[in-house]
C-alpha positions as CSV (number, residue, x, y, z in Angstrom):
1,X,-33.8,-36.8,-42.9
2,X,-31.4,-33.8,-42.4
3,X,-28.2,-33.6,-43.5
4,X,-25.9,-36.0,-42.1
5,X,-24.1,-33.9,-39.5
6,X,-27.0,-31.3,-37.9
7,X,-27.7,-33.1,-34.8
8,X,-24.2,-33.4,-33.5
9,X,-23.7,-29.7,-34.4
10,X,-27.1,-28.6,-32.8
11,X,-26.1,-30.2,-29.5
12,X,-22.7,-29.1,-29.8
13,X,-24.3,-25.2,-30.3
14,X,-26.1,-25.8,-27.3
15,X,-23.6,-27.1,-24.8
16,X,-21.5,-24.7,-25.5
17,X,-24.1,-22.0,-24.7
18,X,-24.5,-23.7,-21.7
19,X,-20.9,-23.9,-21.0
20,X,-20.5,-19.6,-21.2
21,X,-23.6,-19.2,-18.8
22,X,-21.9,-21.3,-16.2
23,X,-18.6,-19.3,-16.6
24,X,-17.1,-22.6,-18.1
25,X,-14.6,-22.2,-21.4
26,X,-15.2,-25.3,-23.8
27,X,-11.7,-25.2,-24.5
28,X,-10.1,-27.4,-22.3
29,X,-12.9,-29.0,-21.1
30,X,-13.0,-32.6,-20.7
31,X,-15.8,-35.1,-22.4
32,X,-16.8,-38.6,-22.5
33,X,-18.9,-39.6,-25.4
34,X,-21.0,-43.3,-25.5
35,X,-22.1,-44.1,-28.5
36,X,-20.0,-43.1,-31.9
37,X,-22.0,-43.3,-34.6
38,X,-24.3,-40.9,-36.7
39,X,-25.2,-38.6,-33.5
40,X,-21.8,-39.3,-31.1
41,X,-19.0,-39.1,-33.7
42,X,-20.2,-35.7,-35.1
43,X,-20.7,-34.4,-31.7
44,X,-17.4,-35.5,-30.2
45,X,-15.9,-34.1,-33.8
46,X,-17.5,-30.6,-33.2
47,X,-16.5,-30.4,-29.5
48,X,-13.1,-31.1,-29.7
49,X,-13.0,-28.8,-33.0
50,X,-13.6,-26.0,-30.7
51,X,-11.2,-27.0,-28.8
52,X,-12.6,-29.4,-25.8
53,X,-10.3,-32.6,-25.2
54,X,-12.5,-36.1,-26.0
55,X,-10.7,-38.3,-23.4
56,X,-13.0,-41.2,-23.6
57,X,-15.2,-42.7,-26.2
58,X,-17.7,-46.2,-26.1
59,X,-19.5,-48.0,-29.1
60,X,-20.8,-51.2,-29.5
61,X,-17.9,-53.1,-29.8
62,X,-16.0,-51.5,-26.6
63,X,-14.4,-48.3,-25.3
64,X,-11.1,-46.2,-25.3
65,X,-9.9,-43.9,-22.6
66,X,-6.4,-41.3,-22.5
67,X,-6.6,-38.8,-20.3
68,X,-4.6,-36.1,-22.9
69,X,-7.6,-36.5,-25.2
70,X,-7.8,-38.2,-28.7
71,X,-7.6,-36.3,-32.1
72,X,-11.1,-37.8,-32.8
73,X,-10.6,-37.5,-36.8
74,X,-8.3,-40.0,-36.7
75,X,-10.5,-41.8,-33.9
76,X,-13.7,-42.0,-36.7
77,X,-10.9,-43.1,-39.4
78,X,-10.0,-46.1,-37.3
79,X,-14.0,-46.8,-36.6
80,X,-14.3,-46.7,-39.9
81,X,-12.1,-49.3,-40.6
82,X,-12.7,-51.3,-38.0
83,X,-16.1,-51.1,-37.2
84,X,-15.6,-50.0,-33.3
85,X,-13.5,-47.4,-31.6
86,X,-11.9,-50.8,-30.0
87,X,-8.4,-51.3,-29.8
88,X,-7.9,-48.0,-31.0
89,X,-3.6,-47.5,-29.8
90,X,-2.1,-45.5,-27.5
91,X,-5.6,-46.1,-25.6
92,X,-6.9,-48.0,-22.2
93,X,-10.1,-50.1,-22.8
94,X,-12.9,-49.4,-20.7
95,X,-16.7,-50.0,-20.7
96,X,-20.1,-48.2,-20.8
97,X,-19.8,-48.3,-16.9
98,X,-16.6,-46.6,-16.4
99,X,-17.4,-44.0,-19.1
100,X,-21.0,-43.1,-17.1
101,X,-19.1,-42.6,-14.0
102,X,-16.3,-40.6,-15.5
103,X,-15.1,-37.4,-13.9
104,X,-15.4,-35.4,-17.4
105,X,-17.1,-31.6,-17.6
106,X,-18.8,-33.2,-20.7
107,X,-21.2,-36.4,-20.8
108,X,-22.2,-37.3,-24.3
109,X,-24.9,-39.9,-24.4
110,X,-25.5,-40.7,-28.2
111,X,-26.2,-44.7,-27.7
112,X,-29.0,-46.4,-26.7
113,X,-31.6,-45.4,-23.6
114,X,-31.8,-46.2,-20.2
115,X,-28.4,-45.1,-19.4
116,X,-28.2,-43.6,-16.8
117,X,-30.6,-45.6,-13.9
118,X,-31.6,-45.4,-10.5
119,X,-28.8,-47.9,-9.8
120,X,-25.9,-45.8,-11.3
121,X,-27.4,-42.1,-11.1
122,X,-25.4,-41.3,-8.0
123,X,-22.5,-42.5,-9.4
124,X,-22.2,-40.1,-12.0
125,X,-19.3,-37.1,-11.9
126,X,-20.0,-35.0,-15.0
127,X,-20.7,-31.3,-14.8
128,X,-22.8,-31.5,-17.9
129,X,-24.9,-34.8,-19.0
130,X,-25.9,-34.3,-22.8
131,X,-28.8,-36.2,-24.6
132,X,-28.0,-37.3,-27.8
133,X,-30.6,-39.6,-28.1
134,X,-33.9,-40.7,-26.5
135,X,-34.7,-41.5,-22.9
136,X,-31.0,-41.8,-21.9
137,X,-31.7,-40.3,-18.7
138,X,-34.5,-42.3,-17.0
139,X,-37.1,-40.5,-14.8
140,X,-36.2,-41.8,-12.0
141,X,-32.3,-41.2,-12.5
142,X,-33.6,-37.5,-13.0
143,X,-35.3,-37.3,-9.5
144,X,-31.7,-38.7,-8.2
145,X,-29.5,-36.7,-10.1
146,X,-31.9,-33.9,-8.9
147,X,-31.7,-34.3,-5.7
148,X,-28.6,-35.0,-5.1
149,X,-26.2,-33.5,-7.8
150,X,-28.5,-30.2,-8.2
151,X,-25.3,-28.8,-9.7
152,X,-25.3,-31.2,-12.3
153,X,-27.3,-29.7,-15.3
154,X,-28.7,-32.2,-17.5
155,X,-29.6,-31.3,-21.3
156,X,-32.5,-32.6,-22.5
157,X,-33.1,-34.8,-25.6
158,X,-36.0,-32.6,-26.9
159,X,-33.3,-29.3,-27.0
160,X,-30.0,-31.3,-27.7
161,X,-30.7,-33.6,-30.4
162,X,-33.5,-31.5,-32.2
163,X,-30.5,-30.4,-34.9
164,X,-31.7,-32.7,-37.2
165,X,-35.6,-32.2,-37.2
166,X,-34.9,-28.1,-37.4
167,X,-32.3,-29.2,-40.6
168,X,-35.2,-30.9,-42.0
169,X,-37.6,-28.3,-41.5
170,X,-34.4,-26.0,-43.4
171,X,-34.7,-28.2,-46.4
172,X,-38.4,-28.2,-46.7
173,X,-38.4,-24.1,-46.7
174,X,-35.5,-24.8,-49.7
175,X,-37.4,-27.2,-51.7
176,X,-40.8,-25.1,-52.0
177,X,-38.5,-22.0,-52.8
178,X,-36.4,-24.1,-54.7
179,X,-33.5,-22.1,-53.2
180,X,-30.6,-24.0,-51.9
181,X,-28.4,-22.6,-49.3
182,X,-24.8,-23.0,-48.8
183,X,-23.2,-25.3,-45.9
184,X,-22.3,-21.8,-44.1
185,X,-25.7,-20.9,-44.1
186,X,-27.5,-23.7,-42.4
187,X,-25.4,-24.1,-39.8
188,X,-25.6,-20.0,-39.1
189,X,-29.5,-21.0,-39.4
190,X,-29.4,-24.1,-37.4
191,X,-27.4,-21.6,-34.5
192,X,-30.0,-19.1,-34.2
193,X,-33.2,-21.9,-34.2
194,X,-30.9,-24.0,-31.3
195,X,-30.0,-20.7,-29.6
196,X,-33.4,-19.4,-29.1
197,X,-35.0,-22.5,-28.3
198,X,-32.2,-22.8,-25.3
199,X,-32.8,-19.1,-24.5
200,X,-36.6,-19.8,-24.0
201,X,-36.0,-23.2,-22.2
202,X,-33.7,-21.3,-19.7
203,X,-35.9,-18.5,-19.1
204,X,-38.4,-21.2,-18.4
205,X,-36.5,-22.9,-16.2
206,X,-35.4,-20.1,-14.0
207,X,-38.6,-18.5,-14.3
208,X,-40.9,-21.9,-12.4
209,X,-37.6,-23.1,-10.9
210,X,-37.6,-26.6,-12.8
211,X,-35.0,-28.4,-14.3
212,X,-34.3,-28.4,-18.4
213,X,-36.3,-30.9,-18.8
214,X,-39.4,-30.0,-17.5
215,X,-38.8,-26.5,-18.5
216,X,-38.5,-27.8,-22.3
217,X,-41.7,-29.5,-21.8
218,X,-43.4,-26.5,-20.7
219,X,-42.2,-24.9,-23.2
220,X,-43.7,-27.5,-25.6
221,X,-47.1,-27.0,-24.1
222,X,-47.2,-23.4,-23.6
223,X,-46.8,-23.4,-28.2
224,X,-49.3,-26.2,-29.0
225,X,-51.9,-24.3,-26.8
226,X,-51.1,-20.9,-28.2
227,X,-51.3,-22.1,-31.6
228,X,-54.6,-24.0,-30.5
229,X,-56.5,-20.3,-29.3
230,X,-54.7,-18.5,-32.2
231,X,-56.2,-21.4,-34.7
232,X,-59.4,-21.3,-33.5
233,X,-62.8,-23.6,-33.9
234,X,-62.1,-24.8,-37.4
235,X,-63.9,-25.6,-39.1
């Protein structure tokens, strides 16, 4: 399935690309991730090792806020020992709801889907919404956040999370070589695979004047039918 780490890091490649192009520094910018396990924990890890400040974090069993940010290593130590991010100290307890409606640069969704709703859409105050996961995002909450937050840029599941499909892919090409690469290696490999496909998403995007999402879809499209003429009537 991909080593254990690749789709936090994938996402975290790409929201930091996003980040430069809309003159925003990841250091010092503020997130709120729901959802800490294999996707959210990694990704909160990798953000706030480049320096961003985590200043709230949900999971099933509850949520933690503090406004000077958490040292999220010792955040997945305490999850790990207690099975939730809940009742972490030197924290305020919040819920799902109050970490949606945030006013973070960052919004991590790594939990489950149908998040963010018609009902709660305009309630949202993030810069950036990531998806970590799935169908976070509903369609409808698109439209909304669309039309009336078109500063808001939403990341799309099928570019953010695909870290650990393109990892996979990465340890096929090894196993049929049987040539391993080092740690250092995949992720430089996994940054130039999430880079371009962001690069081509963007260009789509600009290019038809449609959000991510759609653009990544086109995108999507545009391969399967180019690889369909290029392949042929076969047989």
């Amino acid at each position: 399935m991909g080593w254990r780490g690749s789709i936090g890091l994938g996402l975290t490649y790409v929201t930091e690309e996003i980040l430069a192009r809309l003159n925003m520094p990841l250091e010092g910018a503020t997130v709120a991730v729901q959802g800490f396990g294999r996707v959210g924990s990694h990704a909160a890890r990798y953000l706030w090792s480049r320096g961003a400040r985590v200043v709230a974090i949900t999971d099933m069993g509850g949520g933690i806020y503090a406004p000077t940010g958490f040292d999220v290593e010792e955040v997945q130590r305490y999850a790990r020992e207690h099975g939730s991010v809940a009742g972490f100290p030197r924290a305020e307890a919040i819920g799902d709801e109050d970490l949606l409606t945030m006013p973070v640069d960052i919004l991590v969704l790594a939990a489950l889907g149908n998040q963010i709703r018609a009902d709660n859409a305009h309630l949202v105050q993030a810069r950036v919404i990531v998806e970590g996961g799935p169908g976070v995002v509903t369609p409808r909450a698109d439209r909304i956040l669309a039309a009336e937050k078109p500063d808001v840029v939403l990341i799309p599941d099928i570019l953010a999370a695909s870290g650990g499909l393109v990892v996979s892919y990465f340890e096929w090409v090894q196993d049929l070589q049987s040539f391993f690469w080092s740690q250092e290696e995949i992720e430089k490999q996994l940054r130039k695979v999430m880079l371009r496909a962001l690069d081509k998403t963007w260009a789509t995007a600009e290019r038809l004047d449609v959000p991510l999402r759609t653009a990544a879809y086109v995108c999507a499209i545009e391969r399967v039918a180019q690889a369909t003429l290029d392949r042929g009537i076969w047989p």
